[in-house]
MARKE-406227 format. One record per atom (N, C-alpha, C): residue in one letter; x, y, z. Coordinates in steps of 0.2 Angstrom, whole numbers, plus 2048, in hexadecimal, padded with zeros to 3 digits. Atoms other than C-alpha are relative to their C-alpha. Example, Ala and Ser with C-alpha at 12.3 -4.5 7.8 and 13.67 -1.06 7.14 Angstrom:
<atoms>
A8047FA800A83E7EA827A804806800S7FC7FA7FFS8447FB824S7FC805803
</atoms>
This chain:
<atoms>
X7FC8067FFX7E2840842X8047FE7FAX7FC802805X7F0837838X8027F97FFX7FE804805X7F182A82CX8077FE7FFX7F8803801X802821829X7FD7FC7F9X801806804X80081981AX8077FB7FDX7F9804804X81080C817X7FF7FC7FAX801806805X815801809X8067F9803X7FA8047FFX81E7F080FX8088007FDX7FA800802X82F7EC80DX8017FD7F9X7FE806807X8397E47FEX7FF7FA801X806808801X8327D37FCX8067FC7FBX7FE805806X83B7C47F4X7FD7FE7FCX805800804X8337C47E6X8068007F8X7FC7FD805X83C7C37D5X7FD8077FBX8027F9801X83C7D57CFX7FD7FE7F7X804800809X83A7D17BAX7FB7FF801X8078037FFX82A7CC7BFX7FB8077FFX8047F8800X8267DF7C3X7F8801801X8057FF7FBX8157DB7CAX7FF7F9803X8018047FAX8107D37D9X7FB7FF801X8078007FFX8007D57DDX8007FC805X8008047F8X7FA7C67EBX8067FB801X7FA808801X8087BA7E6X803803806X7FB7FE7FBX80F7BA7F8X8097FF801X7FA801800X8227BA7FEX800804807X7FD7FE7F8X82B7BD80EX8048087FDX7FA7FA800X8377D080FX8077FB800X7F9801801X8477CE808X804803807X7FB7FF7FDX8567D0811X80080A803X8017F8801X8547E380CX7F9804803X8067FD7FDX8447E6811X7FD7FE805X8028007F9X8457E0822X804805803X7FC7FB7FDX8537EC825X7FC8087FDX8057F9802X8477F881BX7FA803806X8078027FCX8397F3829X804803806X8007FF7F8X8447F6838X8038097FEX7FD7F77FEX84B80A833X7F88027FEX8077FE801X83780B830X7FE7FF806X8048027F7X833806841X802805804X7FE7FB7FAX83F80F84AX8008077FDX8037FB801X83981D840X7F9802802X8077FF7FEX82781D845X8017FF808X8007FD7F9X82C81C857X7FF807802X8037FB800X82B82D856X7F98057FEX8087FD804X81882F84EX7FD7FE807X8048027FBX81182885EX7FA7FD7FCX804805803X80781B855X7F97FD805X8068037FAX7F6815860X8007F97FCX803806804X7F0808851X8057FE7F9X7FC801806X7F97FD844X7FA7F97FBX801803804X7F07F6835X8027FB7FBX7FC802807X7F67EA826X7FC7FA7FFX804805803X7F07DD81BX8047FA802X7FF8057FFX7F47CB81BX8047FC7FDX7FA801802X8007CA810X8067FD803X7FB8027F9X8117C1818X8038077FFX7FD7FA803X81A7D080EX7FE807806X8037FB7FDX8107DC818X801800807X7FE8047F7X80E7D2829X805801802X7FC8037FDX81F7D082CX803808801X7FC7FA801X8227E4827X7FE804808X8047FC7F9X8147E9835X8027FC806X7FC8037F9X81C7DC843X808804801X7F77FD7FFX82D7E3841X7FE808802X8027F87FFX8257F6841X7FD7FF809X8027FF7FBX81C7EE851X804800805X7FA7FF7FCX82C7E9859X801808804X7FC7F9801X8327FB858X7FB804804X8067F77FEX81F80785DX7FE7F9807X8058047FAX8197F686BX7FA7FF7FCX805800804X8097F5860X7FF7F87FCX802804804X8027E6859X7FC8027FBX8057FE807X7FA7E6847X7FA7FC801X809802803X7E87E2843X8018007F7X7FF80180BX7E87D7831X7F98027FEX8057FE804X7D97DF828X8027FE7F9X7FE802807X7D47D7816X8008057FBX8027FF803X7D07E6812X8058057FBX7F97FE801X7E27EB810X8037FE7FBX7FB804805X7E67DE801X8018047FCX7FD7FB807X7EF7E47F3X7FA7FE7FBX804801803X7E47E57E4X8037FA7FDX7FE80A802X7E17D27DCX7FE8037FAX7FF800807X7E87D17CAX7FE7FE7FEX804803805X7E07C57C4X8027F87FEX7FA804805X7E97BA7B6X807803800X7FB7FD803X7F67C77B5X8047FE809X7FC8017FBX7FB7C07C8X8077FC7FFX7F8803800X8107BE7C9X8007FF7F6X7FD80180AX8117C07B3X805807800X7FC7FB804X81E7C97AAX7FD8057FFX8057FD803X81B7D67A1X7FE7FD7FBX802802803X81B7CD792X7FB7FB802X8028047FDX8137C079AX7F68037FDX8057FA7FDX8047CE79EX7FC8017F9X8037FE806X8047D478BX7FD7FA7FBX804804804X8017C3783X7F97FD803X8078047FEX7F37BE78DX7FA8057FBX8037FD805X7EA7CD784X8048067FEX7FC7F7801X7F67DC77CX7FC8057FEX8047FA802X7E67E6777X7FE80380AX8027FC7F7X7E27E778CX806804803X7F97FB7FEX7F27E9790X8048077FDX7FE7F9802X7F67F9783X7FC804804X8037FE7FCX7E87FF78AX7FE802805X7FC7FE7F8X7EC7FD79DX804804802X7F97FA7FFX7FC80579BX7FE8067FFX8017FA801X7F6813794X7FC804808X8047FD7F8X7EB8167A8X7FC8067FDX8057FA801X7DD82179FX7F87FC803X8068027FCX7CF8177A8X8037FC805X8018017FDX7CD80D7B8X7FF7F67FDX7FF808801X7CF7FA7B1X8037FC805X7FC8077FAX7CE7E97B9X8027FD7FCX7F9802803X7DD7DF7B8X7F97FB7FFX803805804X7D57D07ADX7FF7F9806X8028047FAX7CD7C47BAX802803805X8007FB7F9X7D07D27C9X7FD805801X8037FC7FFX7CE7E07D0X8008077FBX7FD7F9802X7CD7F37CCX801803805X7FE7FD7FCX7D18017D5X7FB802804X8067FC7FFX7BF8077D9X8007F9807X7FE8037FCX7BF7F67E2X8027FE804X7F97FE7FBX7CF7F87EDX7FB807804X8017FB7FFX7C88097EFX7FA7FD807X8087FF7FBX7B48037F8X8047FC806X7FD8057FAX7BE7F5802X802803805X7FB7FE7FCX7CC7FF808X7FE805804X8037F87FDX7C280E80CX7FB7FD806X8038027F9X7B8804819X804800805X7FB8007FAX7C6802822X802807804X7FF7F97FFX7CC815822X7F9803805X8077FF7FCX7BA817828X8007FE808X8018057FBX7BB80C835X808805805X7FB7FA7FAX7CD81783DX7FD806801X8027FA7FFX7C3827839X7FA800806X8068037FBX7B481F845X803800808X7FC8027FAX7C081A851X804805802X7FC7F97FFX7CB82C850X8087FC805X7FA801800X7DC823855X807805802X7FB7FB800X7E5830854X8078017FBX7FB803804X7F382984BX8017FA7FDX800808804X7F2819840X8058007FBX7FF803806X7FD811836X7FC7F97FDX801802803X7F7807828X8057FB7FCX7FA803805X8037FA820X7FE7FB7FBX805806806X7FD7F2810X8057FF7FAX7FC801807X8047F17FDX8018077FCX8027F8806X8078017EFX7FA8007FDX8077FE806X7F67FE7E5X7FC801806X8047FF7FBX7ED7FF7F6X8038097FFX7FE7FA7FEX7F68107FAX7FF8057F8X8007FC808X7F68187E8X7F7801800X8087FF7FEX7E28147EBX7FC804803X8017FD7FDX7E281B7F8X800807803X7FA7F6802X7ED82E7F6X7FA8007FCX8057FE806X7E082E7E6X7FB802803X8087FD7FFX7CE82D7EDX802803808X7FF7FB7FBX7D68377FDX7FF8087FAX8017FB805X7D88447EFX7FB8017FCX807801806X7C883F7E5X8048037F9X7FE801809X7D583C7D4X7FC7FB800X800807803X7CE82E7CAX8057FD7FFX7FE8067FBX7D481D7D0X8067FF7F8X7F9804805X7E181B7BEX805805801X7F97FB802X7EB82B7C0X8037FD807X7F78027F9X7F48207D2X8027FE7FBX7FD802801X7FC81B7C7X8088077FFX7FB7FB800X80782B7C6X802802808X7FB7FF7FAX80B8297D9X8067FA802X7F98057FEX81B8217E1X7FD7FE807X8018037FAX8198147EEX8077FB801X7FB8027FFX82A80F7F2X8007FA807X8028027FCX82C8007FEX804803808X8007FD7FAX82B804810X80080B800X7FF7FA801X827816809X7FA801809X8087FD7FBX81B821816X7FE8067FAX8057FE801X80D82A811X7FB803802X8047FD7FDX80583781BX7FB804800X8067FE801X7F383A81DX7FE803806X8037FF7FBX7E9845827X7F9802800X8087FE801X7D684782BX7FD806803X8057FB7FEX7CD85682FX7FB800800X806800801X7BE852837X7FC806800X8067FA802X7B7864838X7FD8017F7X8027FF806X7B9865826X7FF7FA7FBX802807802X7B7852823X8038027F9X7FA801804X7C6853816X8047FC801X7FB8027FFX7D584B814X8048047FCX7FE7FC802X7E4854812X8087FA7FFX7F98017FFX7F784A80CX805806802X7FA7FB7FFX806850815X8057FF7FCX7FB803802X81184680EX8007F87FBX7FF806803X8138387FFX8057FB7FEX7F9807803X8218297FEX806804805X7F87FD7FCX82D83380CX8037F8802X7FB8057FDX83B82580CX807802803X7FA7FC7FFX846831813X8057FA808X7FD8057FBX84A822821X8027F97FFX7FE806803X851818816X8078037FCX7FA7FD805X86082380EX8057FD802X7F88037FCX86D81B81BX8017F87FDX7FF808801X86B809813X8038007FDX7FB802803X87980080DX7FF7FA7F9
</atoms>
């Protein structure tokens, strides 16, 4: 079976912020028209089931993708983006004076750290893998999954069995896809594809 793994559209959200985490926001202008050359792309996957978190960011990317496959989404929590903490909607700087020894630290990505009042990656990892469990139970055939980047980056990783600091060395572009496939003879997972945004090149 195959996995879709999406990332929402662009989001109004002021970018200097450069992290989001749960702080919600509606799709920009841009990332609705990012949402609908994603939809009428996946009309070709033959889609059975569409998951996404609860995010509006998300919701709005998975209705618009439903438009496009007939498909209604199913909000699972178990889709939220990982929770930042304190470090939710700061700057960088913002991020670095709350503590700058955590912060050099984090940047570096040589362990698995939780954001300062939030989650880690191990966390995202037990939650979100229930749900993956839950399409493998149910064999689908085809699912997409529509959630945030750190979900996804979590997700590629303990599909690979890397340690949960090196997503950070993956690209999760919005409205990227992400395709996974499960082999249950050999109860594997195999990616086919990471961040193909190739139905996005025509935007103006």
């Amino acid at each position: 079976m195959k996995i879709y793994l999406i990332r929402h559209g662009d989001a109004d959200y002021d970018p200097a912020k450069r992290i989001q985490g749960r702080v919600d926001g509606n799709l920009s202008a841009k990332g609705i028209k990012q949402a609908e050359l994603l939809g009428r792309r996946l009309q070709m996957y033959n889609i059975r089931k569409i998951y996404c978190s609860s995010l509006t960011r998300v919701r709005q990317t998975a209705e618009i993708i439903g438009r496009h496959t007939g498909i209604d989404c199913e909000i699972r929590d178990e889709l939220m983006e990982i929770f930042l903490g304190k470090w939710e909607g700061l700057d960088t700087e913002g991020r670095k004076a709350l503590d700058p020894g955590f912060y050099g630290k984090w940047e570096r990505h040589t362990e698995d750290l939780p954001y300062p009042g939030g989650e880690c990656g191990e966390d995202v990892r037990k939650r979100s893998m229930k749900l993956i469990d839950h399409i493998l139970d149910n064999n689908y055939s085809s699912t997409a999954v529509i959630t945030s980047g750190g979900v996804i980056k979590i997700l590629l990783s303990a599909f690979l069995d890397m340690r949960l600091e090196r997503r950070f060395r993956i690209e999760t572009g919005n409205c990227g896809i992400s395709i996974v496939e499960y082999d249950y003879e050999g109860r594997q997972f195999k990616i086919l594809a990471v961040n193909d945004t190739s139905h996005l090149e025509n935007m103006s």
